[in-house]
C-alpha positions in Angstrom: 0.0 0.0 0.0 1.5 3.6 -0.9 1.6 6.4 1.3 -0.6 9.2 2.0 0.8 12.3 0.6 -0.1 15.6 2.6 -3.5 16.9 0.5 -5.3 20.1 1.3 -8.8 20.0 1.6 -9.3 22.1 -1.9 -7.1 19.2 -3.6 -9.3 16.6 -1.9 -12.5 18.3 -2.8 -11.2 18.6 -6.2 -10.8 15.0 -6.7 -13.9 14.0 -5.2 -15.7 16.5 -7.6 -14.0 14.9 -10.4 -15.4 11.6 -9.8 -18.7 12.5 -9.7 -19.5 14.5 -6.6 -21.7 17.5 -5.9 -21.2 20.4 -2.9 -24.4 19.2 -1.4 -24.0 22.0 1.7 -21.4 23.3 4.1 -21.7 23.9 8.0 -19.3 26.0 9.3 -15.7 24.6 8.2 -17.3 21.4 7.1 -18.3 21.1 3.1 -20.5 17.6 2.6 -20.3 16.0 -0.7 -22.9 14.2 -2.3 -22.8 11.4 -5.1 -26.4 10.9 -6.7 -25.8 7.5 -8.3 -24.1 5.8 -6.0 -25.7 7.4 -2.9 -23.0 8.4 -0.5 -22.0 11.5 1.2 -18.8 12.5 2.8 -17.4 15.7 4.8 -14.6 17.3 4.3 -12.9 19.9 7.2 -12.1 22.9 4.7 -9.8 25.2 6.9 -7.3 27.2 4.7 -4.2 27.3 4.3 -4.0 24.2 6.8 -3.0 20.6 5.2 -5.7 17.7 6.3 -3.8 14.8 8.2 -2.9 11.9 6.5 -5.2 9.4 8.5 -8.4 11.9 7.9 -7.5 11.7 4.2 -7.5 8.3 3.7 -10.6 7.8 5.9 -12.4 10.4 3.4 -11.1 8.6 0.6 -12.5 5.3 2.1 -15.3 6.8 3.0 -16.2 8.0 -0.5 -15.2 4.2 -1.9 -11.6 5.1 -3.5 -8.4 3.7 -2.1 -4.8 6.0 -2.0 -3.8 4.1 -4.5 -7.1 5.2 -6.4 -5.9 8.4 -5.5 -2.7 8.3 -7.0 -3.6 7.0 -10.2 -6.4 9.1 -11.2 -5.8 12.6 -9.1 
């Protein structure tokens, strides 16, 4: 399994966006993405300027049914 490179949340978001997810509404610091098809949601801390922590990344990425090394390949 590869390693986790440090993402911001606007580099995360901008994946997630590119496979298929929608801003579905943001709280605070917390944006939620929606995908319609495959009904799932995830949240994403947005604070700028501030790198999201590897663990929080990859459980996000989970979350939203990629793996890192989905990540890798297709960011």
């Amino acid at each position: 399994m590869s390693r986790m490179p440090q993402v911001t949340a606007r580099e995360l978001v901008r994946f997630l966006k590119s496979q298929g997810f929608v801003e579905d509404r943001q709280a605070g610091s917390h944006l939620t993405l929606w995908h319609a098809q495959r009904k799932i949601s995830v949240t994403v801390p947005v604070h700028t300027g501030c790198e999201i922590g590897r663990g929080l990344a990859v459980r996000v990425l989970k979350d939203a049914g990629f793996s890192v090394e989905d990540y890798l390949r297709l960011r």
